[in-house]
C-alpha positions as CSV (number, residue, x, y, z in Angstrom):
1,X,-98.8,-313.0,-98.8
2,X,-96.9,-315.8,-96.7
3,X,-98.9,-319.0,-96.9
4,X,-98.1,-322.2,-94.8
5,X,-99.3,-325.4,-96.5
6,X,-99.5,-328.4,-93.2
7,X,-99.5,-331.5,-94.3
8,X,-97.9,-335.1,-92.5
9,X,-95.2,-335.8,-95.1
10,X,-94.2,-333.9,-98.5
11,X,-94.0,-337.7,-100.2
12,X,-95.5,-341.1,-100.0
13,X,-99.2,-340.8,-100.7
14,X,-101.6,-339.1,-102.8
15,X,-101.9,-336.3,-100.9
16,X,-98.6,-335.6,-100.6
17,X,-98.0,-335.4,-103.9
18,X,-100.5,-333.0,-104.4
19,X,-99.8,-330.9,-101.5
20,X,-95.9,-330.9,-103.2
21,X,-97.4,-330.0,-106.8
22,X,-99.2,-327.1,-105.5
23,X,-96.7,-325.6,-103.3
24,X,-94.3,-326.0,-106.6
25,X,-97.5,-324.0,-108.7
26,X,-97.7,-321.2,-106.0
27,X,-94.3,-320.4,-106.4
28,X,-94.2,-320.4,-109.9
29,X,-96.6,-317.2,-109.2
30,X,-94.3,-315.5,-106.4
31,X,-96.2,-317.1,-103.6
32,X,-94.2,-316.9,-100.2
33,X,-95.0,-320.6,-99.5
34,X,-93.7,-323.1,-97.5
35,X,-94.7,-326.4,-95.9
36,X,-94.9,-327.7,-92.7
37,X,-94.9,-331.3,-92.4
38,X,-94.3,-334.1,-89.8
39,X,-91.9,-336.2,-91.7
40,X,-89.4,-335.0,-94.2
41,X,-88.6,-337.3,-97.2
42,X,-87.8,-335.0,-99.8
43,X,-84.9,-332.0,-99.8
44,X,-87.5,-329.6,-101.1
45,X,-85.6,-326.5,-99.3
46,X,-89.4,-324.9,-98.3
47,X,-90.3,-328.1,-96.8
48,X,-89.9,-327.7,-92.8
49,X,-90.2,-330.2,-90.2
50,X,-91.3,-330.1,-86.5
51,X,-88.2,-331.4,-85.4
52,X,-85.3,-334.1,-86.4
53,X,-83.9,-334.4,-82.7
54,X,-84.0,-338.0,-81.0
55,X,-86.8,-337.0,-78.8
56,X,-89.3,-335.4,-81.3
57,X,-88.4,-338.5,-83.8
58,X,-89.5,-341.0,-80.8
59,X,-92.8,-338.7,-80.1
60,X,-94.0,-338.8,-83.3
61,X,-93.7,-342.5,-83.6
62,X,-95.5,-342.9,-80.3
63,X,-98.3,-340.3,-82.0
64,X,-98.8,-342.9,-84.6
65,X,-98.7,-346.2,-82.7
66,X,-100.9,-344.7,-79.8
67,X,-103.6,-343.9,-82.2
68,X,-103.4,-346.7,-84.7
69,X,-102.5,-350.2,-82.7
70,X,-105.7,-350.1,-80.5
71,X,-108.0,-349.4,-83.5
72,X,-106.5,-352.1,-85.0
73,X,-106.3,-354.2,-82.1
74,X,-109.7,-353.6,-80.9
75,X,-111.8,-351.3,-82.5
76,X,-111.4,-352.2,-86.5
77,X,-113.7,-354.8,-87.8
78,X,-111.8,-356.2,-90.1
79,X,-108.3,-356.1,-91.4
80,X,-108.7,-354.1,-94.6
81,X,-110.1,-351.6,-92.3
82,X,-106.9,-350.7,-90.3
83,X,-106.3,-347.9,-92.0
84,X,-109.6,-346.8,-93.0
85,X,-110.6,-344.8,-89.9
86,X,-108.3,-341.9,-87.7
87,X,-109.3,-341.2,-84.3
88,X,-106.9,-338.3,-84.4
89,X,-106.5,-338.6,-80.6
90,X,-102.8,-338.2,-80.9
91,X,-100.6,-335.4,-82.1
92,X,-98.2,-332.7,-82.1
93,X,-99.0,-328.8,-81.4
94,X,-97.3,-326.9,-83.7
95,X,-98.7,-323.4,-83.2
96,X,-95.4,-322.0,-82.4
97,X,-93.5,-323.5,-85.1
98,X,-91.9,-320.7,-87.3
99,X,-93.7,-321.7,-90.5
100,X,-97.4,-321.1,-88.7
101,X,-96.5,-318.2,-86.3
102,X,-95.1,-316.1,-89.9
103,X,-97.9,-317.0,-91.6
104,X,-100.5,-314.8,-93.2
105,X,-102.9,-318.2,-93.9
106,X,-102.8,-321.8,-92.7
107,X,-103.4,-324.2,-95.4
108,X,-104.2,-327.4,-94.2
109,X,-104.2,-330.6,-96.2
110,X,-103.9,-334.0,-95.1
111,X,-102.9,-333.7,-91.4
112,X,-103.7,-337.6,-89.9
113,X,-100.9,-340.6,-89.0
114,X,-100.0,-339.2,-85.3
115,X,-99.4,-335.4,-86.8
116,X,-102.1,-333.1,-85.3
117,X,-104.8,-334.5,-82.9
118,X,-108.5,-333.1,-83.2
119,X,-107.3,-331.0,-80.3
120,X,-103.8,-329.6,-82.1
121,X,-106.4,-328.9,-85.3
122,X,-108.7,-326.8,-83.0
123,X,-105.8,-324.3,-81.6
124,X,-104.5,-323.7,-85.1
125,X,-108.1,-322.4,-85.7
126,X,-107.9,-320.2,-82.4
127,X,-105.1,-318.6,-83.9
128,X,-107.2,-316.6,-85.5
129,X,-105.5,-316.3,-88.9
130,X,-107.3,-317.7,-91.8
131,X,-107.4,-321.1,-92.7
132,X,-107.6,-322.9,-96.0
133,X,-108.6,-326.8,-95.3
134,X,-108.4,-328.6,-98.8
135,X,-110.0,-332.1,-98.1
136,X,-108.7,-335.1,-100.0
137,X,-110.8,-337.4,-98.2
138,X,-113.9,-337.3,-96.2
139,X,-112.5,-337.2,-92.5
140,X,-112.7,-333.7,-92.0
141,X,-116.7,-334.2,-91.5
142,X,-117.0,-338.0,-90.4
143,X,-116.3,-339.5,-86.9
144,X,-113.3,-340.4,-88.3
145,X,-113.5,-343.1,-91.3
146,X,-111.7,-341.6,-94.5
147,X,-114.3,-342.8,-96.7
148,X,-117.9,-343.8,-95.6
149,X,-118.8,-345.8,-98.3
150,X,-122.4,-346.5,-98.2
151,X,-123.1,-344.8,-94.6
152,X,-124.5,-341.2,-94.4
153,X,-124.5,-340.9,-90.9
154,X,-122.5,-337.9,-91.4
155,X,-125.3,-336.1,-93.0
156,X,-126.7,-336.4,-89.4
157,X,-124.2,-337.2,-86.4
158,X,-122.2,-340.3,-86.9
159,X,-122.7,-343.1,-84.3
160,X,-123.1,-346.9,-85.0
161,X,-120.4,-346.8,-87.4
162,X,-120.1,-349.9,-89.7
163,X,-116.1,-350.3,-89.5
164,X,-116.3,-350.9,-86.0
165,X,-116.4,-354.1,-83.5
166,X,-118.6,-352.6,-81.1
167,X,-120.9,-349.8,-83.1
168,X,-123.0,-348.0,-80.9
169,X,-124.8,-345.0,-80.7
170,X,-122.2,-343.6,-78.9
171,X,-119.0,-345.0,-80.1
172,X,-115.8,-344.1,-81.2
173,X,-117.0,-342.5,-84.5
174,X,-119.6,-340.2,-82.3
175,X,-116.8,-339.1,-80.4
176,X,-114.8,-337.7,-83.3
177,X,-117.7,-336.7,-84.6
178,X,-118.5,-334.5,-81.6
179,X,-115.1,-333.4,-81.2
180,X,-115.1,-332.1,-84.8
181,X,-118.3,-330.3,-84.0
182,X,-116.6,-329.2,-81.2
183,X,-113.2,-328.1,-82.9
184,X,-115.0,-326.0,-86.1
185,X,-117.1,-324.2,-83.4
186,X,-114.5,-322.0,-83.0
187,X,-113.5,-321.2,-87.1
188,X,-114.6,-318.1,-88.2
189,X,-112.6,-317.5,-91.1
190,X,-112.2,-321.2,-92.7
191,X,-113.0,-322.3,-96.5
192,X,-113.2,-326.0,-97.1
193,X,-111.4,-326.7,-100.7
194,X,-112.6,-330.0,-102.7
195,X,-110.6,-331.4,-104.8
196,X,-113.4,-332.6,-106.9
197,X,-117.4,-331.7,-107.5
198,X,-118.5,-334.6,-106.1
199,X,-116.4,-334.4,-103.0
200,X,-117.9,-331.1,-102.7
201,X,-121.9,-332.0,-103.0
202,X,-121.1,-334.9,-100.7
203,X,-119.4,-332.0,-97.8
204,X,-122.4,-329.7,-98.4
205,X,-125.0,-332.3,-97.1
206,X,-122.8,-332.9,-93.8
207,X,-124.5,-331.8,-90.4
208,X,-120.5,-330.3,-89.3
209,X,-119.2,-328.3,-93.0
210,X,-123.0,-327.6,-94.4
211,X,-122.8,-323.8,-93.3
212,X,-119.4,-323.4,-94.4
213,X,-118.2,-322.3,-97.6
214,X,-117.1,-324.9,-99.8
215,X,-115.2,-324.5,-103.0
216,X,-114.3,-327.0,-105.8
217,X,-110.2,-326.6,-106.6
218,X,-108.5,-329.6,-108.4
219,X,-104.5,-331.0,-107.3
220,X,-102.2,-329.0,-110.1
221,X,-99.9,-331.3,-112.1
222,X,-96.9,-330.1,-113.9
223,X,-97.7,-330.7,-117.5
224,X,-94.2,-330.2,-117.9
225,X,-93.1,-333.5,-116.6
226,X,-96.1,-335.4,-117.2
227,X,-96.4,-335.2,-121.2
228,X,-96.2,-338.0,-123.9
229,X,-93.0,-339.7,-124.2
230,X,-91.8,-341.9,-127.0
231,X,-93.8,-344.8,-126.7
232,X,-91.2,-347.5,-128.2
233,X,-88.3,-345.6,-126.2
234,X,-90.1,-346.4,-123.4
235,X,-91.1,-349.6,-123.9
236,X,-87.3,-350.6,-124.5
237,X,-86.1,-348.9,-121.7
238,X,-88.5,-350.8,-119.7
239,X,-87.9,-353.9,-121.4
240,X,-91.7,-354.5,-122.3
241,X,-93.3,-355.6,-125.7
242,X,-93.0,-353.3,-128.4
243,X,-95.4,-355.2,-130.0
244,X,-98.3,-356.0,-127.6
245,X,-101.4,-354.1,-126.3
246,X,-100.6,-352.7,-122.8
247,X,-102.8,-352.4,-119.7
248,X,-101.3,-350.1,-117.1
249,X,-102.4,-350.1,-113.3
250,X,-100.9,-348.5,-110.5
251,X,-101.5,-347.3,-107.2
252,X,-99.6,-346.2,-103.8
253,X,-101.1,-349.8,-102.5
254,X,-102.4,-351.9,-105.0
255,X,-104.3,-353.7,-102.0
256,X,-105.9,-351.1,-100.8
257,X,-109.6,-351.8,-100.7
258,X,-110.7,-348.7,-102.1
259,X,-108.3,-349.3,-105.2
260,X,-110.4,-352.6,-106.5
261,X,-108.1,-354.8,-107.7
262,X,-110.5,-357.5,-107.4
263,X,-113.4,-355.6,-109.6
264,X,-110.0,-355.4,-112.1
265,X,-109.1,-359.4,-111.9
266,X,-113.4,-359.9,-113.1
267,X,-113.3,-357.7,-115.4
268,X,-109.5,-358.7,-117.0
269,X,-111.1,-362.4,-117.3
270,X,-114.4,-361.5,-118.8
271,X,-111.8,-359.1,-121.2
272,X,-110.1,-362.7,-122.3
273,X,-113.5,-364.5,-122.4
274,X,-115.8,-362.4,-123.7
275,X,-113.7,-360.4,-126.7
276,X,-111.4,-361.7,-129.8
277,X,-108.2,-360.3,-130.8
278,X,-106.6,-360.5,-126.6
279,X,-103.8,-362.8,-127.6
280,X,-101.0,-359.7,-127.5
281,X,-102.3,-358.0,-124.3
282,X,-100.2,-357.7,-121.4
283,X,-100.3,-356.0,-118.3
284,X,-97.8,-353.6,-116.4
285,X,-98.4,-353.3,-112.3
286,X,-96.8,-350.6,-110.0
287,X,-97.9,-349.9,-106.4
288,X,-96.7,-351.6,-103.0
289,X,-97.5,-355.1,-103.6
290,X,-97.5,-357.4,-100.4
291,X,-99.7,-360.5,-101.0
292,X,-101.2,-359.9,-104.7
293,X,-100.6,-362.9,-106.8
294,X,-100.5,-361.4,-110.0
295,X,-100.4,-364.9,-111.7
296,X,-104.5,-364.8,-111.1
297,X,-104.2,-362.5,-114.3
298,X,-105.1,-363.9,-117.6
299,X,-102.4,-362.5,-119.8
300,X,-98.6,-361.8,-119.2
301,X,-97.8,-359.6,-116.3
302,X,-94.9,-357.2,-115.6
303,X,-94.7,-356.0,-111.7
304,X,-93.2,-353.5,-110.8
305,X,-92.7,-352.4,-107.4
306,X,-93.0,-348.6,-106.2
307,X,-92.5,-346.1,-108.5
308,X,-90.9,-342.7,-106.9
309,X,-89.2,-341.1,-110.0
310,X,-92.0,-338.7,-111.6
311,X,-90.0,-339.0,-114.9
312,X,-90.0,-343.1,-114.7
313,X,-93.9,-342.3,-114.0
314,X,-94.2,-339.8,-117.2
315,X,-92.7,-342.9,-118.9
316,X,-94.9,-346.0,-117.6
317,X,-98.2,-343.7,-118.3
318,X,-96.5,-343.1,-122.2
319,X,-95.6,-346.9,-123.1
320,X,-99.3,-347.9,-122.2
321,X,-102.0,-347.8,-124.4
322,X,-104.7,-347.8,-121.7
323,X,-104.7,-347.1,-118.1
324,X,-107.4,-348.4,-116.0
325,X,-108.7,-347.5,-112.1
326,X,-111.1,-350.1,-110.8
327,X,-111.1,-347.5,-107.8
328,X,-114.3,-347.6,-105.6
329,X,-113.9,-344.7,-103.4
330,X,-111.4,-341.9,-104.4
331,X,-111.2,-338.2,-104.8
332,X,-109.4,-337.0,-107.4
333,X,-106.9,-339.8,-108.1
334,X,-103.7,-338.3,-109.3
335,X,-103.1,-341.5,-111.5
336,X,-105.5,-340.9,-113.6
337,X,-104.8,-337.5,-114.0
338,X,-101.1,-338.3,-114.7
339,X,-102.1,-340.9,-117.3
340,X,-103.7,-338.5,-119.1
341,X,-101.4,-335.8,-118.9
342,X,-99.7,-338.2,-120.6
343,X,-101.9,-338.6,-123.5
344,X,-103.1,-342.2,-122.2
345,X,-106.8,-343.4,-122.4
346,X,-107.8,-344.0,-119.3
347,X,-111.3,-346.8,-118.2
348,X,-112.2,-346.5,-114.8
349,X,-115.5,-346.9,-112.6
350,X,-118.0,-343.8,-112.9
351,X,-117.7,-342.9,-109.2
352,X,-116.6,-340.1,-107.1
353,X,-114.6,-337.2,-108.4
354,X,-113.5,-339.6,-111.7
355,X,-115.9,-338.2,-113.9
356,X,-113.9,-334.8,-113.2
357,X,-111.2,-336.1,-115.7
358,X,-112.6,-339.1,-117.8
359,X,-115.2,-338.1,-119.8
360,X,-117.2,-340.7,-121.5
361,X,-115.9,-342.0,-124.7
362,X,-114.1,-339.0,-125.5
363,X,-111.0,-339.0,-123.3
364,X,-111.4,-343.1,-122.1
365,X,-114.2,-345.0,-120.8
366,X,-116.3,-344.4,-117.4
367,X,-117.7,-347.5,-116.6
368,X,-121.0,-348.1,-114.8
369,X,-120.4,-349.3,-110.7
370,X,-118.4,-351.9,-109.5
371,X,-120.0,-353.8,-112.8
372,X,-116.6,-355.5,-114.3
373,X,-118.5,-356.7,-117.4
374,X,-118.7,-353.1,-118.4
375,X,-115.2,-352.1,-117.1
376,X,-114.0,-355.3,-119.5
377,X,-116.4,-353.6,-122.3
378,X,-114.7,-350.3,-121.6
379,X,-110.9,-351.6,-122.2
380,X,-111.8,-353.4,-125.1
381,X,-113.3,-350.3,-126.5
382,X,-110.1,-348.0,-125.6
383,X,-107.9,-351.0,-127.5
384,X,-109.7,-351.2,-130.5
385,X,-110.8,-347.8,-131.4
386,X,-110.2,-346.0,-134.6
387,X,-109.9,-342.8,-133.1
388,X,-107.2,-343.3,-131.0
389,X,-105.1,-340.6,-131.9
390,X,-108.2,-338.7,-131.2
391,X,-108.4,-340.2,-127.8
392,X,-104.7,-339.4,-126.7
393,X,-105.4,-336.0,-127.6
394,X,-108.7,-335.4,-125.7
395,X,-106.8,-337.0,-122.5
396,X,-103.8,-334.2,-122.4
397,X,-105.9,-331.2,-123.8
398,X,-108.7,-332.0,-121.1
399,X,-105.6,-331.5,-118.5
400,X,-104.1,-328.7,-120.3
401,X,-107.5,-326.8,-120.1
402,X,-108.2,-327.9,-116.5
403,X,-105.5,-329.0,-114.4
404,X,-102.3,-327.0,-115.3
405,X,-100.3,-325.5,-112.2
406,X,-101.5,-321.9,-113.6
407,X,-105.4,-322.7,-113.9
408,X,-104.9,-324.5,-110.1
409,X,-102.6,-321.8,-108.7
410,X,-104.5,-318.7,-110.0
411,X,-108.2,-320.4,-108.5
412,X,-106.4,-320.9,-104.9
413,X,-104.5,-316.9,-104.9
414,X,-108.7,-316.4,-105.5
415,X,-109.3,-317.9,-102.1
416,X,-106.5,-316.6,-100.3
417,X,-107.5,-313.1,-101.3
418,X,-111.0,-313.6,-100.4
419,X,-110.4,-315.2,-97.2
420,X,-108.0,-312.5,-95.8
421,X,-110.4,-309.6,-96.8
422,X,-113.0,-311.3,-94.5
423,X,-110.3,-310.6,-91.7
């Protein structure tokens, strides 16, 4: 079974790092994988790029400036927006590319930036070999936006979409959304992968994936490399407080207005006002980090910019004592699954496919929506409970039982098998 994973880069991002994980979980079960990306950061050896000529460099950076500057020129309708929406109008064919042509099954993953237009997506599907699209976000069935927040126009056709300048029935987001109706009109042997429950129920009410199959997979993690590390090592290594009570938050972009940093600056203060014993917290920040002043935080704050080393990430998770996501929109955020694997407590908003890895009071502390009092209440709890130890333990075993590279790998062979027997 030769199986080509497509995905824009093999680092920088969520999704790459899952796409990576999973490529690494195949072959740890004799999977003939490889992936195909746009741009090549790693030396992964079974990583292959479209091209690293002069010319295909300059085309792919004319891909991503064509379709993003005059969205965020004018068509975004705000500036936390600019990346919030793909038009996918630009992109590279890559249906004769060695990795695709070889392949017994396409697995697409993340596939937007300037890599493969609407268009490009619709002739790897009239290829006619199976395809495997694992959706980390909701673009697959919008008009484009990557998260629709409180619009359901997708259940529908989209059309007056709320991210744009000039929403009309027939805007930009009803032409994506036609051209995706357009594109999947030609799949006939496709299974949409979630990689979480709720992203799942949320793709089964959408007018362009509802008669598709649809299958709940998580991202694998290497529970290898992500495990508890000496908590006092780390802390010295890192030159933090051995002594004080440490909040962790991280992200690719802390600024990113799906991460809500702003829901974690409330609920920090009401933490401070509302609660005794907060004199030895500090904080520890990792993530791209532009324009956040971090001094708007109540207690001591150590920033750290981006964090690439999975090791130095194992350790961060390990030194903390609680890590927190005051995440609005996400999928199956692999920092919270990291954090855990690493035996950390983890308080974060009760929303998307979070509930998939916190569970209530037993492995951290899901808080209700966007309501920072709670959030606040949550942290406090993780920080001063007497079953700690019981806590820790709950985090790792609920991603030894759930999220191993075995568990995840064995689930997606599953799909593979099915899909070419429907050949």
């Amino acid at each position: 079974m030769k199986v080509t994973l497509i995905n824009t880069a093999d680092a920088g991002g969520g999704a790459p790092a899952a796409c990576m994980r999973l490529l690494k979980a195949l072959e740890q079960h004799q999977v003939d994988v490889k992936l195909q990306v746009q741009e090549k950061k790693t030396t992964e050896p079974r990583v292959e790029i479209i091209g690293d000529d002069f010319l295909t460099k300059l085309r792919i950076r004319f891909n991503f400036l064509y379709e993003r500057l005059p969205f965020i020129w004018f068509k975004a309708k705000e500036k936390s927006l600019r990346f919030a929406f793909s038009t996918a109008d630009a992109g590279i064919d890559i249906t004769n590319q060695p990795a695709v042509l070889n392949a017994d099954i396409l697995h697409l993953h993340w596939t937007n930036s300037g890599y493969l237009s609407i268009n490009n997506l619709k002739k790897l599907i009239e290829t006619g070999k199976p395809v495997v699209w694992t959706l980390h976000d909701m673009w697959a069935f919008t008009g484009g936006c990557h998260y629709a927040g409180d619009c359901d126009h997708f259940i529908n056709q989209c059309g007056n979409c709320w991210m744009l300048r000039d929403a009309a029935d027939k805007d930009i987001s009803f032409d994506g959304w036609v051209r995706k109706m357009n594109m999947l009109g030609a799949a006939q042997n496709i299974v949409f992968v979630t990689c979480s429950n709720w992203l799942a129920d949320v793709a089964r009410t959408s007018s362009l994936l509802k008669n598709f199959r649809i299958q709940a997979i998580p991202n694998p993690i290497d529970t290898g490399v992500f495990s508890p590390k000496d908590m006092l090592a780390a802390r010295k290594k890192w030159s933090i407080n051995q002594q004080a009570k440490i909040i962790l938050f991280g992200a690719a972009n802390i600024l990113d207005r799906r991460k809500g940093i702003t829901y974690l600056v409330d609920a920090l203060h009401q933490l401070k006002s509302d609660y005794s014993d907060t004199e030895d917290i500090e904080i520890v920040i990792f993530g791209k980090n532009k324009s956040f002043d971090v001094t708007q935080l109540p207690f001591k704050v150590y920033a750290l910019d981006i964090i690439t080393s999975q090791n130095d990430l194992a350790e961060l998770y390990s030194l903390a004592d609680v890590f927190v996501s005051p995440a609005i929109e996400d999928n199956l955020p692999n920092t919270i699954m990291e954090a855990l694997a690493c035996a950390t407590p983890v308080v974060a908003f009760n929303t998307g496919g979070i509930p998939d890895m916190v569970e209530h009071m037993r492995n951290g502390y899901l808080a209700e929506f966007k309501l920072a009092s709670d959030f606040a209440k949550g942290i406090n709890y993780v920080l001063t409970a007497s079953n700690k130890d019981e806590l820790a333990e709950n985090a790792r075993n609920k991603v030894l039982n759930t999220f191993t590279n075995d568990i995840v790998a064995t689930q997606y062979m599953a799909v593979y098998q099915s899909i070419l027997g429907n050949e």
